[in-house]
N, C-alpha and C positions, 0 to 999 in steps of 0.2 A: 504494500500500500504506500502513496507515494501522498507525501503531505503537500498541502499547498501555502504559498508563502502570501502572508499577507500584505498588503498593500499600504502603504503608510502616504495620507496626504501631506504635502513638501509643508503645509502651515505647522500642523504636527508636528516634524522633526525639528521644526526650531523653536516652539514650546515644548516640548523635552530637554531642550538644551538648555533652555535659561533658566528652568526649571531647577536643572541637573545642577546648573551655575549659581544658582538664588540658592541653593540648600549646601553649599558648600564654601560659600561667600559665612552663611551665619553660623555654620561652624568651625570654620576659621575665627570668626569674631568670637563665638564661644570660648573656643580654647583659649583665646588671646587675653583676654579677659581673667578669665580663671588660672592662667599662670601663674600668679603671684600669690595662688592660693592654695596651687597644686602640693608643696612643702606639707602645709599646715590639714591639709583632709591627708594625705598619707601618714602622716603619724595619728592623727583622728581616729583611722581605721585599725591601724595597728594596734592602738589601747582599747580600740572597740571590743579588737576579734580576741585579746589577751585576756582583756576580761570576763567577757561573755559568760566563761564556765562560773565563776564568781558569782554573778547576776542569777544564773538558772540558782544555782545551791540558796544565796539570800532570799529568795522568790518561795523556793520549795521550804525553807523552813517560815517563812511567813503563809504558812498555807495557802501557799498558790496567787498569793496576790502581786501584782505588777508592779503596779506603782508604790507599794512598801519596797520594794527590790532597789526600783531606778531610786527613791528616795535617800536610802542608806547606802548605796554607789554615789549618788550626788554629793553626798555630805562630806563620806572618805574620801572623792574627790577635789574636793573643796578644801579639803583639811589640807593632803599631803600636799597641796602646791606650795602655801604657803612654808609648810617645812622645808620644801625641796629647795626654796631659794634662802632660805637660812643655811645650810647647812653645807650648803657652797659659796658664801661668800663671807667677806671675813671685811671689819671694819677700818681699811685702807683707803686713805687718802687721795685725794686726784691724781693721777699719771701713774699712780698705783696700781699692777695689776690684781683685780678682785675686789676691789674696790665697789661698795655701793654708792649709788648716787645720793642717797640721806646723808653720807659720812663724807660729801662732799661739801654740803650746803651747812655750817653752822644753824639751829634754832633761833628763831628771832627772839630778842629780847622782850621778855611781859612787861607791860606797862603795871607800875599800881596804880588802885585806883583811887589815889589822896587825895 
């Protein structure tokens, strides 16, 4: 059996093309866009998927509830950051490295109120 080939009118093939050219135009702009962000979703995901098993275990002994799960992920979240940036920096001065930028800036002086 011998197929027949279809017939494409000449208007047609150049709406396919701009088509083809309009969808590849806004993802180029997509990706372009989102480079600057592309860093920050890859480690996003990789604390996702590390965790994940963590999430199921806190879920399953809050019996089965979800948002007690994400809640106390949120919180231990929440906590270890601020540790994580204590406990690698160290109270060095400017052009120092390791330095924080608080231990840059002196506290302003309090006024009293006499």
């Amino acid at each position: 059996m011998m197929q027949q080939l279809k017939v494409v009118a000449p208007g047609e093939v150049a709406r396919i093309v701009l088509l083809v050219i309009c969808i590849g135009l806004l993802l180029t702009g997509s990706l372009w866009i989102l480079l600057p962000f592309l860093g920050a979703l890859l480690w996003a995901t990789m604390i996702v998927i590390s965790t994940w098993p963590i999430l199921l275990r806190v879920q399953q002994a809050a019996g089965g509830r979800r948002w007690v799960g994400v809640l106390v992920m949120t919180i231990v979240a929440a906590g270890a950051t601020p540790l994580h940036g204590r406990c690698y920096t160290s109270p060095a001065g400017p052009g120092e490295p390791g330095g924080t930028i608080a231990a840059w800036n002196p506290p302003l002086p309090c006024r009293s109120s006499a």
